[in-house]
N, C-alpha and C positions, 0 to 999 in steps of 0.2 A: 771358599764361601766369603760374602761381603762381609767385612765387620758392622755393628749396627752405628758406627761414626758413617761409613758409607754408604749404607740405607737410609739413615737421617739427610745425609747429603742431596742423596736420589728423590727422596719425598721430597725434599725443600723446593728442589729444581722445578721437580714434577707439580707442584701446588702454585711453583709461581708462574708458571705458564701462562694460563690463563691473563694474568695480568699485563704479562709484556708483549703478549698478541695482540692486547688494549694499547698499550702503551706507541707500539711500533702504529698500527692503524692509525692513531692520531696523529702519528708525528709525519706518517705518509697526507694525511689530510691537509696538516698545518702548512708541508714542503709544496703540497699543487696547487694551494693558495697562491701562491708567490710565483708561479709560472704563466708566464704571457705566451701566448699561443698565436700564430702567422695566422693571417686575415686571408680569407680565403684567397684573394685576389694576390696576395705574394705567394701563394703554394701553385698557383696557378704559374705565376711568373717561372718560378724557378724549376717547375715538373719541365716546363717548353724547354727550357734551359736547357734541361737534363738529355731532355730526348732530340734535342739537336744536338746536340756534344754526344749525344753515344752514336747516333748515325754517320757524322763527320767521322770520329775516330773508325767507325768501320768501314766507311771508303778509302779512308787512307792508309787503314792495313791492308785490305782488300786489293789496293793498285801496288802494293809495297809486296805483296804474296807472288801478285801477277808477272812483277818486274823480275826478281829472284827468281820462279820458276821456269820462265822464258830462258834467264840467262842459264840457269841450270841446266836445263833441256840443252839449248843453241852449244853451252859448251863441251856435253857428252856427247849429242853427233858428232861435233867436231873432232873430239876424239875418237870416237867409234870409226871413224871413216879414215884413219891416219893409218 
């Protein structure tokens, strides 16, 4: 069973809740004040960025897959046929 030193505890906590749910709210408010946000036209720049750079990287795994499995292939007929 709690002792009533740690029932008084649990109240305490429990009563101050309210308060630092106030407390943290504000300080979330006070913190997106101070954030500067990319202008539409650089989210634009860097999305293009984005999605040319994921395309590039997957033809050049893509010819990198092509090359390997060629040579994997080319070099177990070769063996298969020895």
């Amino acid at each position: 069973m709690a002792t009533a030193v740690e029932q008084s505890a649990i109240a305490t906590t429990l009563r101050s809740w309210p308060e630092r749910i106030k407390a943290f709210y504000n300080d979330v408010r006070t913190e997106m004040k101070k954030v500067t946000w990319p202008a539409r036209k650089e989210v634009q720049g860097t999305t293009t960025v984005v999605i040319i750079t994921v395309f590039l990287f997957g033809l050049y795994f893509w010819l990198v897959d092509l090359a390997i499995s060629n040579s994997l292939e080319r070099m177990l007929h070769y063996l298969s046929h020895r």
